[in-house]
Structure formats: C-alpha cells, structure tokens
C-alpha positions as CSV (number, residue, x, y, z in Angstrom):
1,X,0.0,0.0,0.0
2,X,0.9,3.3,-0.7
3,X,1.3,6.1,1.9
4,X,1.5,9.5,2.0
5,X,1.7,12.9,4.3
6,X,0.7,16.3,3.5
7,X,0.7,18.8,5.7
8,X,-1.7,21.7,5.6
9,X,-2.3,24.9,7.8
10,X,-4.5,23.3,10.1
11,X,-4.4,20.2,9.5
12,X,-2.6,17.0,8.4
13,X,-3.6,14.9,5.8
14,X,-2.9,11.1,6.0
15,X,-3.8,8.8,2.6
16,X,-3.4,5.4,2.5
17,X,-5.1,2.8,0.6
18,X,-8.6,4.2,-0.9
19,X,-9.2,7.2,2.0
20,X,-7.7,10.0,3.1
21,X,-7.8,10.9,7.0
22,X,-7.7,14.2,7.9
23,X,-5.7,15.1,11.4
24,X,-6.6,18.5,13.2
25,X,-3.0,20.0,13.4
26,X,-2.2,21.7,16.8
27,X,0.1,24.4,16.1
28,X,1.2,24.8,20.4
29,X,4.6,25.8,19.4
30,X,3.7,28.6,16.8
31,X,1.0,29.6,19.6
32,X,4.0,29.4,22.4
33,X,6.2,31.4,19.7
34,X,3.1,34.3,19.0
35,X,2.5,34.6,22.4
36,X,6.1,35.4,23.7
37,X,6.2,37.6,20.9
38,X,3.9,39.5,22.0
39,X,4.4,39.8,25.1
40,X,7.7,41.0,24.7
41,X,6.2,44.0,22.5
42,X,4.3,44.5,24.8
43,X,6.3,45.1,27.3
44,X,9.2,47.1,25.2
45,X,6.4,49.3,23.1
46,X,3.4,49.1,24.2
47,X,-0.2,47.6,23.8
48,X,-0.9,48.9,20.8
49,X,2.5,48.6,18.8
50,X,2.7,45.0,19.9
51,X,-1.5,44.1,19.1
52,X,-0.8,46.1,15.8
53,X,2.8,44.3,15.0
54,X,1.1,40.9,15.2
55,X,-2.2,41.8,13.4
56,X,-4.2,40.2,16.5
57,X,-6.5,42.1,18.4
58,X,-6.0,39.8,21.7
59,X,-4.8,36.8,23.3
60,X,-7.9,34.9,23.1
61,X,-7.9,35.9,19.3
62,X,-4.5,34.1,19.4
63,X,-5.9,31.2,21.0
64,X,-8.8,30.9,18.2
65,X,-6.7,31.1,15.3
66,X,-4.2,28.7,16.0
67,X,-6.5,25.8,18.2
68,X,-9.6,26.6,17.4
69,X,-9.6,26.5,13.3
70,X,-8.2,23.2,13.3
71,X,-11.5,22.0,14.8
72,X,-13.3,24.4,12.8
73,X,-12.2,23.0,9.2
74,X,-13.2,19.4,10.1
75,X,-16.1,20.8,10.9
76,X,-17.2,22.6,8.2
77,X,-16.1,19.8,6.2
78,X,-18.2,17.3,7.4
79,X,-21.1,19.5,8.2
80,X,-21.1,21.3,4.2
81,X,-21.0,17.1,3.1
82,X,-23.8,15.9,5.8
83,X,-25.7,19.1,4.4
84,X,-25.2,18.2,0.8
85,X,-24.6,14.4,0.1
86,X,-25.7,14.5,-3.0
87,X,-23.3,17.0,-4.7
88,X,-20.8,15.4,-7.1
89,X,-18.4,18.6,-7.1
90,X,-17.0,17.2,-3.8
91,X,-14.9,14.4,-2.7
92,X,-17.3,12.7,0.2
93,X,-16.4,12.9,3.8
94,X,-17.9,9.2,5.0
95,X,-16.9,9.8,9.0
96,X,-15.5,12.3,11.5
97,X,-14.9,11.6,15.2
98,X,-15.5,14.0,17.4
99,X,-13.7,16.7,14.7
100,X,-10.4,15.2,15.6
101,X,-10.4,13.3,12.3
102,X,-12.5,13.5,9.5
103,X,-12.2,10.0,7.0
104,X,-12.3,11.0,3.2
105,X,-13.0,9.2,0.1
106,X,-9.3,9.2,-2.1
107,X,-8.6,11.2,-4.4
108,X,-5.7,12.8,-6.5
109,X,-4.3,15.8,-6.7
110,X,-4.7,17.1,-10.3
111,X,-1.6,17.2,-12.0
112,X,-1.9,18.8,-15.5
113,X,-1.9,22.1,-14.4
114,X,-3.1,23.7,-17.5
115,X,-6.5,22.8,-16.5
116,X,-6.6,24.2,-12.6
117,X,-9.6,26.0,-12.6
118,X,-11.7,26.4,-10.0
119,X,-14.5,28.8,-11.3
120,X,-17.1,30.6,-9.2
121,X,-19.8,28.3,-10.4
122,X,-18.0,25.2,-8.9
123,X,-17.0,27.2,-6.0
124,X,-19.9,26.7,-4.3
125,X,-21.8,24.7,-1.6
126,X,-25.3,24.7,-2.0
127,X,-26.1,27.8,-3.4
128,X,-23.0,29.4,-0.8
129,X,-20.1,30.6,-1.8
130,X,-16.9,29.3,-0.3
131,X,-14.3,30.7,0.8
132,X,-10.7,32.2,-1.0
133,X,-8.5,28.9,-0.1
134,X,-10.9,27.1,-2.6
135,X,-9.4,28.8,-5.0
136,X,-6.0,27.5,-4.6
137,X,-4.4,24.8,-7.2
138,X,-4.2,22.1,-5.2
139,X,-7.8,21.9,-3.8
140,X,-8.6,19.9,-7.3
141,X,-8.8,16.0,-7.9
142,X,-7.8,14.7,-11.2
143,X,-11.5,13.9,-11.4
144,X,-12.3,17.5,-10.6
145,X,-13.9,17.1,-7.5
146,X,-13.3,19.9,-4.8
147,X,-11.2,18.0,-2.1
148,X,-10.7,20.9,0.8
149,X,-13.9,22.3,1.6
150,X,-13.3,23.0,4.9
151,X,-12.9,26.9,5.0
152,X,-15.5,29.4,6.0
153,X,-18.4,30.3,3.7
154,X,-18.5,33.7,2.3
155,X,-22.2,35.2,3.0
156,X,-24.5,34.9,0.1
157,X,-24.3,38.2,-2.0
158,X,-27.6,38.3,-4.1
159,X,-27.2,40.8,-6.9
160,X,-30.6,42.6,-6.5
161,X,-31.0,46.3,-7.2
C-alpha cells in the first residue's frame, strides 16, 4: 500500500489505501512562539504597537486562530457534506470523530496544471459561496472534485438592485 503525508495549515492529511484521513494540526509551538512575541512587545512598546505588530486584536484571538480553526475545518467539512450528500463537485467525507479526524474518500491531486480551474460556479456549496482557499491549485482531484472544503463560507451576496 501506498502512503503518503501532507501537511496543511490546520491540519494533516494522511492517505493510505482508498481514504484520506484528515488530522486537526495543533500548532502549540507557533501559539507558544506568537504569544512570547507578544508579550515581549508588549512590554518594550506598548499595547498597541505589539497588538498592531502581530495583526491580533488579543490573546484569546490568538488562541482561536491557532487551536480553534483546526476544529473548525473538520467541521465545516463534514457539516457542508452531511448538508449536501448528494453533490458530485465534492470528494465525500464518510466519518468524523469528534472533529479530531475526518475519513475521506481518495482522491488525486490534479496534475496537468493547465487545466486548474476552479470557477465561481463550482465554488460553491449549496447555493453558498466558499471561501478564498478554494481557489487554490491544489484543492482539485484529477477527477475535478473539490477536495478541501473546509474553510468558512462567504455570505451569500444576491445581486438585487
């Protein structure tokens, strides 16, 4: 069997035989690094110099960004599926436990580049629009499935006058 690791910004991607599981990725040490950052600016500048410096507004805001969205993508993955089974633009996501990991159907990364599209029409989930990482390259299968869902959705914009 062949395995392989990718590594994403929130989580970790595991694929072996016919599914891909996908691991929230802790990021302590980034959050340990972030935090002693800025408390050191803090302390040498200044509240607002460090909170501006690190383009955080707090410490809790810290604490959501780089625990919390982990838990957040798996999430929305599985919730956006489990909302819309039925959609053949996604790769399905069979199984989560408890968030922690989420258990994917396999699928390739498309690898003819000339091809990596993602338009607005397929950027959607039912009737929403996702979010700006669906628009990166590596987000389509060779069958041309969306396989990362799992950012925010944009609010619906309805083009009414």
């Amino acid at each position: 069997m062949n395995l392989r690791i990718r590594m994403g910004k929130t989580r970790i991607v595991v694929i072996f035989g016919s599914y891909a599981y996908k691991l929230v990725r802790f990021r302590l040490i980034d959050l340990l690094l972030k935090w002693l950052r800025l408390e050191y600016e803090r302390i040498k500048f200044g509240d607002r110099i460090a909170y501006r410096n690190l383009r955080r507004h707090s410490r809790t805001q810290l604490l959501k960004d780089m625990l919390l969205a982990c838990f957040m993508a798996n999430y929305r993955e599985y919730q956006g599926w489990k909302n819309c089974p039925n959609s053949e633009k996604y790769v399905p996501t069979l199984f989560t436990f408890f968030y922690l990991v989420n258990i994917q159907e396999r699928d390739d990364v498309m690898k003819d580049y000339s091809n990596k599209i993602i338009s607005l029409a397929h950027n959607r989930r039912c009737g929403e629009l996702l979010f700006n990482e669906m628009l990166h390259m590596d987000n389509l299968s060779a069958s041309g499935r969306i396989l990362d869902y799992g950012g925010p959705i944009e609010p619906h914009q309805s083009n009414s006058s």
